[in-house]
KEKE-3310 file (N, C-alpha, C; in steps of 0.2 Angstrom, whole numbers, plus 5000, padded with zeros to 4 digits):
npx = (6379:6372:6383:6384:6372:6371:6382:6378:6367:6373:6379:6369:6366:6375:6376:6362:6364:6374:6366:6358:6369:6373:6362:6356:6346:6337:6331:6322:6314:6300:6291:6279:6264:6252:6241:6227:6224:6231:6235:6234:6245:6255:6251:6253:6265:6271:6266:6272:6286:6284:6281:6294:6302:6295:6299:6314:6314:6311:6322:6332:6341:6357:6367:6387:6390:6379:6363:6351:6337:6322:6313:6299:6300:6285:6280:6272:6271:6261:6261:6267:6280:6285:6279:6285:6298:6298:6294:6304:6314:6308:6311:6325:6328:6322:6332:6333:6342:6339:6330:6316:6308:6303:6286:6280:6289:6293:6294:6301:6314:6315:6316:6329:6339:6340:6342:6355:6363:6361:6369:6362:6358:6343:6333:6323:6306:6304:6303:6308:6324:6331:6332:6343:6353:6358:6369:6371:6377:6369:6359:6348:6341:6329:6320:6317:6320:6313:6316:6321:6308:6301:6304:6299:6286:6285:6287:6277:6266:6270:6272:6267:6255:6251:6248:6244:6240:6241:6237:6245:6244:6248:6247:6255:6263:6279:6283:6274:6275:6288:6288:6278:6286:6298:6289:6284:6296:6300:6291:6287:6278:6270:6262:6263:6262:6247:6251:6244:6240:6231:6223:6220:6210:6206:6204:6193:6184:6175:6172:6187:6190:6178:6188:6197:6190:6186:6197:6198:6208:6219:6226:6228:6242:6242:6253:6258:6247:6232:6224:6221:6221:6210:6201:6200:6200:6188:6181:6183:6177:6164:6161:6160:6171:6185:6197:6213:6219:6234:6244:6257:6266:6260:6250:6245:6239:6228:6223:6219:6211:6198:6197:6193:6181:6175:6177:6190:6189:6193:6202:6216:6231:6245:6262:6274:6288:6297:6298:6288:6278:6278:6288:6299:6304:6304:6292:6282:6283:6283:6270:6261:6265:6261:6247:6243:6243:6240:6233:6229:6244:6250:6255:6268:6271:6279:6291:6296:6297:6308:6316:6319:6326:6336:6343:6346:6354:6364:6369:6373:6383:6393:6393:6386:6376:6377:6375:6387:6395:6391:6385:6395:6396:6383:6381:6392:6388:6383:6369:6355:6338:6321:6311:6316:6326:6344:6352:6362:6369:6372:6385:6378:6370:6358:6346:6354:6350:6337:6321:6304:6289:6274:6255:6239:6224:6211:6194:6193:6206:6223:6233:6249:6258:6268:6269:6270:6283)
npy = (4754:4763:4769:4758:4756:4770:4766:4754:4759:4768:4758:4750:4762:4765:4753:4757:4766:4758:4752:4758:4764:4753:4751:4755:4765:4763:4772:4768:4772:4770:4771:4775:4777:4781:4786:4786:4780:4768:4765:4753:4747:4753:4752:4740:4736:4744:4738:4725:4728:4733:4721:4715:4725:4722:4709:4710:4719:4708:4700:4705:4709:4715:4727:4730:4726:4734:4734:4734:4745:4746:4758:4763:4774:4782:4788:4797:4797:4797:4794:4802:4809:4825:4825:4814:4817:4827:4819:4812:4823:4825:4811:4810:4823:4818:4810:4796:4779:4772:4769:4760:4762:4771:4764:4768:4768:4780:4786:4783:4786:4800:4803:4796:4804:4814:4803:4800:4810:4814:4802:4789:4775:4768:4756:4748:4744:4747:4744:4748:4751:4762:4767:4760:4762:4776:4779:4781:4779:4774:4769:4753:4739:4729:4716:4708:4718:4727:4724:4710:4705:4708:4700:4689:4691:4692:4678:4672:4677:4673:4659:4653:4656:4658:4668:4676:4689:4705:4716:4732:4742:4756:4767:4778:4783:4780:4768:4760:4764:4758:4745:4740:4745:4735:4724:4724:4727:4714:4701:4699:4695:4687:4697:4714:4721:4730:4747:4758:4772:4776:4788:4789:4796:4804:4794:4789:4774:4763:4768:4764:4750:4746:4747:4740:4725:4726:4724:4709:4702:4692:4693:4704:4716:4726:4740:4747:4755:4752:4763:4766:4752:4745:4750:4750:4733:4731:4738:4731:4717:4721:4723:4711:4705:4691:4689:4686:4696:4702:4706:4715:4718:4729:4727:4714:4707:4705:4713:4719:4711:4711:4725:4721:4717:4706:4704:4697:4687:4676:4674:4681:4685:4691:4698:4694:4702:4694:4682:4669:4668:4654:4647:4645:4637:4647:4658:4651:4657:4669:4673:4669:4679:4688:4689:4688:4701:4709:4703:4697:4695:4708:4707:4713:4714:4704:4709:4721:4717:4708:4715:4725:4716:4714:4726:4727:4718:4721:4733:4725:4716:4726:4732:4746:4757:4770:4776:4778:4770:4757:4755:4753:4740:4733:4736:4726:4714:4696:4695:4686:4684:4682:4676:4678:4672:4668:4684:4698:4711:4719:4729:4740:4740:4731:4718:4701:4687:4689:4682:4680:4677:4668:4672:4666:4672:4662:4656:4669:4669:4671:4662:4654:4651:4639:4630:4640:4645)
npz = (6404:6397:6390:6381:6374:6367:6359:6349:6346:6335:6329:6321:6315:6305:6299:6292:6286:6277:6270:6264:6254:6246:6238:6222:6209:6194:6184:6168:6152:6143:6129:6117:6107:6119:6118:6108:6089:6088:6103:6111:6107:6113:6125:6130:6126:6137:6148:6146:6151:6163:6170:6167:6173:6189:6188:6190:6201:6211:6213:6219:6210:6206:6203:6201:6212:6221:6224:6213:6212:6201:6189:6180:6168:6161:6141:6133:6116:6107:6092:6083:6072:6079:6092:6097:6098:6108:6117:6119:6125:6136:6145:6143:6151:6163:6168:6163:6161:6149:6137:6131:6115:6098:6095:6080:6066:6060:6070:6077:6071:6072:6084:6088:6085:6094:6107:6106:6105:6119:6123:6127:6129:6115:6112:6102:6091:6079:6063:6051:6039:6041:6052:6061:6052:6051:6057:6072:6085:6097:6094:6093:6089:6090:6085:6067:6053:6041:6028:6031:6035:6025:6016:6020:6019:6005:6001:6009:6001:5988:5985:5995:5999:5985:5973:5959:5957:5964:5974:5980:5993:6003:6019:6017:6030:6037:6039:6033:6021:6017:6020:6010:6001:6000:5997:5987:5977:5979:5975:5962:5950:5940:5932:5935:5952:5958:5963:5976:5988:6003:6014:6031:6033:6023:6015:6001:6008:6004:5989:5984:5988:5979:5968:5968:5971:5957:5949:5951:5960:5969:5979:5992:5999:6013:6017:6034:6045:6059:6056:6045:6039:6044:6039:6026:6025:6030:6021:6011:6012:6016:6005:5996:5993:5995:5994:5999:6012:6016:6030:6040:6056:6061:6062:6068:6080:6095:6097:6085:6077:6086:6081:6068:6069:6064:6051:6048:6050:6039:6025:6032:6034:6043:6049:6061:6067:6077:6093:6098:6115:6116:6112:6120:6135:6147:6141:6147:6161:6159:6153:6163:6174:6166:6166:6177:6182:6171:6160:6142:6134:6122:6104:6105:6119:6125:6119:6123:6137:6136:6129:6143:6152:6144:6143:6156:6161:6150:6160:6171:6167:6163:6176:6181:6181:6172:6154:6147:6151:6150:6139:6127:6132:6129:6115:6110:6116:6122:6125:6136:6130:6136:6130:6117:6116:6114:6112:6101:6093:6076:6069:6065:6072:6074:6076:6075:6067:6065:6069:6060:6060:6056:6053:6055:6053:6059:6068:6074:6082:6081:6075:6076:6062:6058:6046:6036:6037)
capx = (6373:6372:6390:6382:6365:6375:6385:6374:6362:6377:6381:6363:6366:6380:6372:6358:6369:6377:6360:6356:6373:6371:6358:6357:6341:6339:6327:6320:6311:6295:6288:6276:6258:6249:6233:6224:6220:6237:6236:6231:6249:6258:6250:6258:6274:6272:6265:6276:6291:6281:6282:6301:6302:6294:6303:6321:6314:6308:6324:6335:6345:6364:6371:6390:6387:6373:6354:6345:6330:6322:6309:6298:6296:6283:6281:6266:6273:6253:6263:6267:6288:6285:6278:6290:6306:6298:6293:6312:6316:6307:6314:6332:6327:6321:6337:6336:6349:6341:6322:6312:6305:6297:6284:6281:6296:6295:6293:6309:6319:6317:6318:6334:6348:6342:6346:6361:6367:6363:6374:6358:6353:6337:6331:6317:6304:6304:6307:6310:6329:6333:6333:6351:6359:6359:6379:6372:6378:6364:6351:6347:6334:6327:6316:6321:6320:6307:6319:6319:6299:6298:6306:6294:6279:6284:6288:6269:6260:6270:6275:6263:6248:6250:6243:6246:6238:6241:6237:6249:6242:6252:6246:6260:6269:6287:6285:6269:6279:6293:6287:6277:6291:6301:6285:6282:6300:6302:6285:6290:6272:6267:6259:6267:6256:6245:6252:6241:6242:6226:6223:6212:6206:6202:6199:6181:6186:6169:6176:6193:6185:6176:6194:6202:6185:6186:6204:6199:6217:6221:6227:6228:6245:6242:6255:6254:6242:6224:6219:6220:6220:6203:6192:6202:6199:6180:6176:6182:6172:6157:6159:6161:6180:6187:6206:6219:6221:6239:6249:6264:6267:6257:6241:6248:6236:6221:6216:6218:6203:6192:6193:6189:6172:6173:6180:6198:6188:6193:6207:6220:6237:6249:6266:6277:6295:6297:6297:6281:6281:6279:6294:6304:6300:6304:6289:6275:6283:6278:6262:6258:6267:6258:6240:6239:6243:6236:6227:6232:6250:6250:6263:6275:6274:6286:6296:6296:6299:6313:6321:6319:6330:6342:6344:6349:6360:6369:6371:6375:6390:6398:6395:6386:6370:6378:6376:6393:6399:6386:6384:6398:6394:6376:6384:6396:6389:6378:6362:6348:6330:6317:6307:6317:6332:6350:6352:6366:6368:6378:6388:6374:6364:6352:6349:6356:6347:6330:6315:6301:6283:6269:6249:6233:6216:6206:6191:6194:6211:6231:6236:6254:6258:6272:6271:6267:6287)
capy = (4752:4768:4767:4752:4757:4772:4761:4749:4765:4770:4752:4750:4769:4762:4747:4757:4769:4755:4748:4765:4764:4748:4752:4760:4767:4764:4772:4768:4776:4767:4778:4773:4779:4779:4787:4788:4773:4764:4766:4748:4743:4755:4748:4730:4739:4747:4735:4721:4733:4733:4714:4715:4728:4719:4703:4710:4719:4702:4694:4708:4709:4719:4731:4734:4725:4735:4732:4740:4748:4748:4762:4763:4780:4782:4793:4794:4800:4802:4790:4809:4811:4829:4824:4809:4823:4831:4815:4809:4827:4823:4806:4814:4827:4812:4807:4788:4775:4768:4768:4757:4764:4770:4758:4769:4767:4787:4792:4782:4790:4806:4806:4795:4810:4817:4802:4799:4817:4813:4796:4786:4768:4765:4750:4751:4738:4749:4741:4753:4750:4768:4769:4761:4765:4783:4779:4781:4773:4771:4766:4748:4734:4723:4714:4710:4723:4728:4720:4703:4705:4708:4694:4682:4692:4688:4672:4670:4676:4670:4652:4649:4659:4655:4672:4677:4696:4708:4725:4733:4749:4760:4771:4784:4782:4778:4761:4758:4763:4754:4736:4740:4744:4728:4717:4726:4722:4705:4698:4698:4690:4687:4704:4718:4722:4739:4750:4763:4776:4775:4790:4785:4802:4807:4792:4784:4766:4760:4767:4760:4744:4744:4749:4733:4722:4727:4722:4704:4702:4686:4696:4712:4718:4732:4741:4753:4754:4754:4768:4766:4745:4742:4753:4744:4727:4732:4740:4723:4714:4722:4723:4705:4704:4685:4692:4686:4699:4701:4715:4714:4718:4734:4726:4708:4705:4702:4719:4721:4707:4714:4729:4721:4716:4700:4706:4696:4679:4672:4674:4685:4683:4693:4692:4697:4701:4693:4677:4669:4666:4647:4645:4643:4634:4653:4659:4651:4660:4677:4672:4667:4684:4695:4686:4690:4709:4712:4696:4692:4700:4708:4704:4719:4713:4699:4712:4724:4712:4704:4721:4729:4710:4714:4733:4727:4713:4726:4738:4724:4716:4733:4734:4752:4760:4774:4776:4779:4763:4750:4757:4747:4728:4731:4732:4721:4708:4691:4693:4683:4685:4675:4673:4678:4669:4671:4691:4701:4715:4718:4735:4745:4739:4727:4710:4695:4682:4689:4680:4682:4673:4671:4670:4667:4672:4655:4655:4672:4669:4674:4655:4653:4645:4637:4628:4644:4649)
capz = (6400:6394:6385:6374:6371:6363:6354:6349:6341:6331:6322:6318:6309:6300:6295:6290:6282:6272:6266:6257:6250:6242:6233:6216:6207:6188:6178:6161:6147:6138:6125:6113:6106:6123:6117:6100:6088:6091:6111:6115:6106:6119:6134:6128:6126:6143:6151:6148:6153:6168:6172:6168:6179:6194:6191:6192:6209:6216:6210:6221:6204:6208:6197:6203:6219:6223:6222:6208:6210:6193:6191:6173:6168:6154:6140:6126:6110:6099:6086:6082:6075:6084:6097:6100:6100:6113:6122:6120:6128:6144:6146:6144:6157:6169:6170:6162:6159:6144:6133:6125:6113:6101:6092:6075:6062:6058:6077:6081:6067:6074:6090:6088:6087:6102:6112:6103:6109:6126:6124:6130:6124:6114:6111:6098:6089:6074:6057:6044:6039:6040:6059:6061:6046:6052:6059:6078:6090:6103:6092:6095:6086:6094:6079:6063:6050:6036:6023:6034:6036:6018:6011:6022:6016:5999:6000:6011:5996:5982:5988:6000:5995:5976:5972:5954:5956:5971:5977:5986:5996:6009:6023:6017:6034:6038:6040:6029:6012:6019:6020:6005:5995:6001:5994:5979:5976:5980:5973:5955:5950:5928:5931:5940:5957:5957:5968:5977:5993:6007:6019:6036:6034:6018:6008:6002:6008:6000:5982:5985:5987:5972:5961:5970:5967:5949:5949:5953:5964:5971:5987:5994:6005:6016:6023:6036:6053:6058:6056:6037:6037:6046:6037:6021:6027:6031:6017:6006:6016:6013:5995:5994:5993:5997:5991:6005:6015:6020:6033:6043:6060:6064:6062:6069:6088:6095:6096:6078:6078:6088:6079:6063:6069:6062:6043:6048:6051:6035:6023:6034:6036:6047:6052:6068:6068:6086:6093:6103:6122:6116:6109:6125:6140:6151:6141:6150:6166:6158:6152:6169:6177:6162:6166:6183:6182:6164:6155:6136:6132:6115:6101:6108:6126:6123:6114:6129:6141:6134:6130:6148:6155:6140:6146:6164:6159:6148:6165:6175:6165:6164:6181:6182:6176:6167:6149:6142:6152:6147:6131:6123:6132:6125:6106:6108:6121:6121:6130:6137:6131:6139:6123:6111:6116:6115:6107:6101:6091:6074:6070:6063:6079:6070:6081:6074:6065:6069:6068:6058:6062:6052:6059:6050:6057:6063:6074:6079:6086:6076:6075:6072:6055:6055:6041:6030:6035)
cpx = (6372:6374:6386:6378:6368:6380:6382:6369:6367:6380:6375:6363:6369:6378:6367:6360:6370:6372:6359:6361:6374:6364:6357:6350:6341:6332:6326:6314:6308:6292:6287:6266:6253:6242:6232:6224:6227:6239:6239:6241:6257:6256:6252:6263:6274:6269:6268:6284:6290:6284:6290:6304:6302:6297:6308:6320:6313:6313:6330:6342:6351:6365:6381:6391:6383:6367:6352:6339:6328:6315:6306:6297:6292:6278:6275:6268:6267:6257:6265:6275:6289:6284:6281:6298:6304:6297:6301:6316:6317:6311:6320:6333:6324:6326:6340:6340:6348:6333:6322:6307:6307:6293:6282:6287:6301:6295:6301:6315:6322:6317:6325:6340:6347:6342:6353:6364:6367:6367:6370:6358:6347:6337:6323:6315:6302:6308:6310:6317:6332:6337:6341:6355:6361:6365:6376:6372:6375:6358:6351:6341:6332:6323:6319:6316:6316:6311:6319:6310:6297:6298:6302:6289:6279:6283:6281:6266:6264:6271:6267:6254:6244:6247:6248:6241:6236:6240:6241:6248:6247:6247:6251:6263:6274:6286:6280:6273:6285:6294:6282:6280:6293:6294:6283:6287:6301:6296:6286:6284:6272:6265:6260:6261:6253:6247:6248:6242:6233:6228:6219:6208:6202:6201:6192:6186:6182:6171:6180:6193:6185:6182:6195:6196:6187:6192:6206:6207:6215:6223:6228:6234:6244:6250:6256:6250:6235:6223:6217:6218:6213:6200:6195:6199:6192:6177:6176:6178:6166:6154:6159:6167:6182:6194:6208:6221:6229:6241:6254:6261:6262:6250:6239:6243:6229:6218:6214:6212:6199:6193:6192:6183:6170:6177:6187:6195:6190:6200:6213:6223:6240:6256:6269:6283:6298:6296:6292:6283:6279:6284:6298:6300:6299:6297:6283:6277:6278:6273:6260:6259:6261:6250:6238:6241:6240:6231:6232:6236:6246:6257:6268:6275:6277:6292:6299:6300:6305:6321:6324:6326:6337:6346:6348:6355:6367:6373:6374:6380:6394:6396:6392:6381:6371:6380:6383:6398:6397:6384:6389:6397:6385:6376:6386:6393:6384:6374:6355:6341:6327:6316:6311:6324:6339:6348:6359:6365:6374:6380:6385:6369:6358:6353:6351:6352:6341:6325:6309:6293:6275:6261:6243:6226:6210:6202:6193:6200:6216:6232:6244:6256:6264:6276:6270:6275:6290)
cpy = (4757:4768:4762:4752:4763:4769:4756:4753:4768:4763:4752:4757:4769:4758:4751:4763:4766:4752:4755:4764:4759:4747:4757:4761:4766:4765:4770:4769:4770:4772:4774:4776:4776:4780:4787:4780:4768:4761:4760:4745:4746:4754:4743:4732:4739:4741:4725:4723:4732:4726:4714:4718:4727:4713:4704:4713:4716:4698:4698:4709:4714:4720:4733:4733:4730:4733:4735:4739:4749:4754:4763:4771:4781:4785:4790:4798:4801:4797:4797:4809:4818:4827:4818:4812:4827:4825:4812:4815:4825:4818:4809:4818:4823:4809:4798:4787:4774:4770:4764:4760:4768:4765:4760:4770:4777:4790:4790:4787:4797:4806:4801:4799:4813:4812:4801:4806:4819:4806:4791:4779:4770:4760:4751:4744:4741:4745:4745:4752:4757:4768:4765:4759:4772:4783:4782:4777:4768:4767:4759:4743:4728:4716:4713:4715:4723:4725:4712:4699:4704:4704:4688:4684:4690:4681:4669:4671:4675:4662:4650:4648:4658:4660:4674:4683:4699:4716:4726:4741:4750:4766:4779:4786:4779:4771:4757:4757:4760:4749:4737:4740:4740:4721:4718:4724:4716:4700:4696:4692:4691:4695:4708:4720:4730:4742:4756:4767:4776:4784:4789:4790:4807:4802:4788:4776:4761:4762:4765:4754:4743:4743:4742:4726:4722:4724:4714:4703:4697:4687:4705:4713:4726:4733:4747:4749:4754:4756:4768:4756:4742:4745:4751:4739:4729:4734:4732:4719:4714:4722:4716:4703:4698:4687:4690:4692:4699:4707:4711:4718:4722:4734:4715:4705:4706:4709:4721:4717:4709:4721:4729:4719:4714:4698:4702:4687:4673:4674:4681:4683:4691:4692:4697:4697:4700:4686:4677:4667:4657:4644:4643:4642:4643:4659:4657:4653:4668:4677:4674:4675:4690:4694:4686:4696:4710:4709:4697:4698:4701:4708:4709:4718:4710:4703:4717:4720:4708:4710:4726:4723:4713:4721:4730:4721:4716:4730:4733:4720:4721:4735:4741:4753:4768:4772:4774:4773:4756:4750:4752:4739:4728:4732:4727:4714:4704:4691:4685:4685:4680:4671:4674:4672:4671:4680:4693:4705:4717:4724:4738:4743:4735:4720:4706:4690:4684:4688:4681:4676:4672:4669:4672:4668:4665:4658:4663:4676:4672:4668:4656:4648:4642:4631:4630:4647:4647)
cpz = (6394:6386:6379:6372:6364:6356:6349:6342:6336:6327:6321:6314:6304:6298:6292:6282:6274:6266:6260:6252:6245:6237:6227:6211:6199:6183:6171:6159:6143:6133:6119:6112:6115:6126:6109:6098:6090:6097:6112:6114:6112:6123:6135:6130:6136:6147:6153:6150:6161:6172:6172:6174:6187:6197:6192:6199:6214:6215:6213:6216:6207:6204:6201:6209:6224:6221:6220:6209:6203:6195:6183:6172:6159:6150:6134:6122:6103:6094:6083:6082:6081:6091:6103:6102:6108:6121:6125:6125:6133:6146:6149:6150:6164:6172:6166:6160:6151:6141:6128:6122:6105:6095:6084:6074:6061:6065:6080:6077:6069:6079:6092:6089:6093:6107:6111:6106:6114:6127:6129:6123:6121:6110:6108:6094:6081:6067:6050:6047:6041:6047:6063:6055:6046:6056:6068:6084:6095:6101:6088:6089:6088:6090:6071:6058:6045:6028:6026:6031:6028:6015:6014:6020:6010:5999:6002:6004:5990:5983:5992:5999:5986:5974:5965:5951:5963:5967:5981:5989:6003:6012:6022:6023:6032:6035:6036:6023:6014:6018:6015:5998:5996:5997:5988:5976:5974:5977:5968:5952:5942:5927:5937:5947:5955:5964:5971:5985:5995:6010:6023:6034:6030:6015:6008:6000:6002:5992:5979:5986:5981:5968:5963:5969:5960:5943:5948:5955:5967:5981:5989:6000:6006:6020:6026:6044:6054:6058:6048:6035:6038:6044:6031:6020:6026:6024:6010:6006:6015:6009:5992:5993:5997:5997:5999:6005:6017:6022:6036:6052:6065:6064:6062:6077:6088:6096:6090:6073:6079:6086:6071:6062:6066:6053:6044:6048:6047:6029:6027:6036:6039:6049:6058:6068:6075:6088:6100:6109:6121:6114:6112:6132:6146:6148:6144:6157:6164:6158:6157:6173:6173:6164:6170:6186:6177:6160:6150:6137:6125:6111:6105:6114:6127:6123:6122:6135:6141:6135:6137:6153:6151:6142:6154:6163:6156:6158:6172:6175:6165:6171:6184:6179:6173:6159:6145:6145:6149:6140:6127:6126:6128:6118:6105:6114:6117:6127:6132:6137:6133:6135:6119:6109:6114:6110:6108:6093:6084:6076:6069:6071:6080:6075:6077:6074:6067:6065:6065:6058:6056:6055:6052:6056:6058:6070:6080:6085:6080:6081:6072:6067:6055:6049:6033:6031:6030)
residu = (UNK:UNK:UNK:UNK:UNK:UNK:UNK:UNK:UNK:UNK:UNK:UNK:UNK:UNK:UNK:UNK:UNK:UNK:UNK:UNK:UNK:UNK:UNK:UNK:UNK:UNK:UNK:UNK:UNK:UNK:UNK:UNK:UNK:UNK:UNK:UNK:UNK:UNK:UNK:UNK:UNK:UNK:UNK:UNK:UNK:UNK:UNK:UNK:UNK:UNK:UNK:UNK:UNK:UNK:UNK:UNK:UNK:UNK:UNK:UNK:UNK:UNK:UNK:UNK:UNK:UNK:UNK:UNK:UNK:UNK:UNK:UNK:UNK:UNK:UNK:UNK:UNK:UNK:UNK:UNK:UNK:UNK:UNK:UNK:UNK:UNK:UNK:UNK:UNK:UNK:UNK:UNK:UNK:UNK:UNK:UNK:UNK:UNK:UNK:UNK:UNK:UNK:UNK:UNK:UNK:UNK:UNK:UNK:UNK:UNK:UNK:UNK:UNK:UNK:UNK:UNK:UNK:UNK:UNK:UNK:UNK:UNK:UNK:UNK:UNK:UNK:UNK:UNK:UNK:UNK:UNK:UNK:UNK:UNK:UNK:UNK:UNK:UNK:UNK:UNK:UNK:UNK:UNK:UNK:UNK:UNK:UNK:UNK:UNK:UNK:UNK:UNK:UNK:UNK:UNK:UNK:UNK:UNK:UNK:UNK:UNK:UNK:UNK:UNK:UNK:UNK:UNK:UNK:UNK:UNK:UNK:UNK:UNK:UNK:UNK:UNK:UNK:UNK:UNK:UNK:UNK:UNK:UNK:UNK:UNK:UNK:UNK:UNK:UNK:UNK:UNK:UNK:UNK:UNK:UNK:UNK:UNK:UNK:UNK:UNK:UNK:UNK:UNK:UNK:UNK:UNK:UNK:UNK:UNK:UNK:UNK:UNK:UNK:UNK:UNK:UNK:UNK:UNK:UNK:UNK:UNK:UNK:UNK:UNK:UNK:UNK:UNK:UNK:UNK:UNK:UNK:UNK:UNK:UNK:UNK:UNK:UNK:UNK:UNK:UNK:UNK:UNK:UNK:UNK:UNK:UNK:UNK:UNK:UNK:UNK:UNK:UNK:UNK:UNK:UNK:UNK:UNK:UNK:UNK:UNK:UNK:UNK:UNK:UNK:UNK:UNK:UNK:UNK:UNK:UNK:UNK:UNK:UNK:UNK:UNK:UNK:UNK:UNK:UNK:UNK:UNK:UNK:UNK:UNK:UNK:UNK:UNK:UNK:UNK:UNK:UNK:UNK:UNK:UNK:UNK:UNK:UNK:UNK:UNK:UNK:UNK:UNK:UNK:UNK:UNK:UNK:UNK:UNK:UNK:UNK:UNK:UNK:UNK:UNK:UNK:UNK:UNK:UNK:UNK:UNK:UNK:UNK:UNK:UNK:UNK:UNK:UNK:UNK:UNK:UNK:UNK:UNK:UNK:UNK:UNK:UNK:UNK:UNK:UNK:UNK:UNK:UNK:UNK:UNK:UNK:UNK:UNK:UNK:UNK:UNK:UNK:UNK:UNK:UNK:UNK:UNK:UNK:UNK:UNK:UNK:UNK:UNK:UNK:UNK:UNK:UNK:UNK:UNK:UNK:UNK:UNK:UNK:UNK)
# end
């Protein structure tokens, strides 16, 4: 009895053995502002990352015939390009497979060569074109580009808007003068637009106001973030200013409502380089997943979300969660987003055919227009 109880306690050690070994752990990197005025749009990110997260570990998902463990590990970058090289550091020194991230255009840019020199994916919701035309290989886009985006913000306010005199103001970030420049361009109005530069910090809103009052303008494009758009917006507002509002993506969600304090109630346009979780029937699973961990997603939790399924599908066609293996099926493959729907990525890295959405302010809510595309 003896004899077998011994035996007996040695296959149960072997089995337990074998369970460990069938198992394989796969971090990933989120990194996005996750304090300061931009925070709320990094707790989207990360927190629809999250839900991705949970549902490949509730779905005993296999990499390589083993069971991946997924593990989020996540990094606040201050919207700061410093402070995002140092946060790319960390990650790299965490050991991860892969990062989403990060959510400004100028914070991705730079912290790009240092994943690229550790032969690490990122996957980024960044649109400024720069960030893969820098010939590196890891760096990813999940959205389409501030040349896409631009061409449907023209089209909003010339075509749809019928506006025949714009302002065009920038935040003097990355990603502000970026999709500024693309609508300045593309706009091509009877009378050329005024172009001018904001900062949240120095300038007098209330007298910046007055100029674009004075201007009588049929619309205003901001581009750029809140820290500079909503004390923008607000001061129009108060001065009397009806002018269509129009931004892009970095001031596209429902917090960017409640922090207009009612100033968005009425002529304001937005748009999203992303598609909504109504668009495919596998988005009223998320809602439902993200609704009862979090409440309302925000526009980048989609994006998250979709990205973190794209990452483990990459590592689980090749078979491995090392970089330098999975690295080429996630250039060259056809993935599954939930929401966004089929993905794939060109040679510069940029996704294929990406979508661009447009939302007007009603009652409070970002209604999708679509018969303003």
């Amino acid at each position: 009895m003896k004899h077998l109880l011994r035996i007996g306690t040695a296959l149960v050690a072997l089995l337990l053995l074998g369970a460990c070994g069938r198992q394989v752990t796969v971090r990933i990197g989120v990194v996005a502002p996750m304090t300061g005025p931009l925070a709320q749009y990094g707790k989207d990110i990360a927190n629809g990352a999250q839900v991705a997260i949970d549902e490949l570990n509730s779905e005993h998902f296999s990499i390589g015939r083993k069971r991946a463990r997924f593990e989020l590990v996540v990094e606040d970058d201050k919207a700061s390009p410093e402070e995002g090289k140092a946060a790319a550091k960390r990650l790299i020194d965490a050991g991860v497979s892969a990062v989403f991230g990060h959510f400004n255009s100028g914070v991705s840019i730079a912290a790009a060569p240092l994943y690229a020199q550790a032969g690490i994916p990122q996957l980024s919701v960044s649109t400024n074109p720069k960030y893969t035309r820098m010939g590196l290989k890891t760096a990813f886009r999940l959205t389409a580009d501030d040349i896409q985006q631009g061409a449907t913000l023209v089209r909003l306010i010339r075509e749809k808007l019928r506006a025949k005199s714009l302002y065009v103001v920038d935040d003097r970030t990355t990603f502000g003068v970026g999709i500024a420049d693309e609508v300045e361009r593309g706009v091509k109005l009877k009378h050329a637009p005024v172009r001018l530069s904001v900062d949240s910090k120095s300038t007098d809103f209330a007298a910046f106001a007055g100029k674009i009052i004075d201007a009588n303008v049929d619309a205003v494009f901001f581009g750029g973030d809140e820290a500079a758009g909503l004390p923008l917006l607000k001061a129009l507002r108060k001065a009397g200013s009806t002018a269509k509002f129009v931004v892009a993506d970095a001031m596209c969600d429902v917090s960017t409502l409640k922090g207009a304090e009612g100033s968005a109630n009425s002529n304001y346009y937005c748009t999203v380089a992303g598609v909504p979780p109504s668009w495919l029937s596998s988005g009223i699973g998320f809602m439902d997943m993200y609704k009862a961990k979090f409440g309302s997603p925000g526009a980048y939790s989609t994006l998250s979300y979709d990205g973190i399924h794209i990452l483990a599908q990459a590592m689980q066609e090749a078979g491995s969660v090392s970089p330098e293996t999975f690295l080429p099926v996630l250039a060259k493959g056809s993935f599954s987003g939930k929401i966004q729907g089929a993905i794939e990525f060109d040679a510069k890295g940029d996704i294929k055919d990406g979508t661009v959405v447009i939302y007007q302010s009603i009652g409070g809510q970002l209604l999708e227009q679509r018969n303003l595309l």
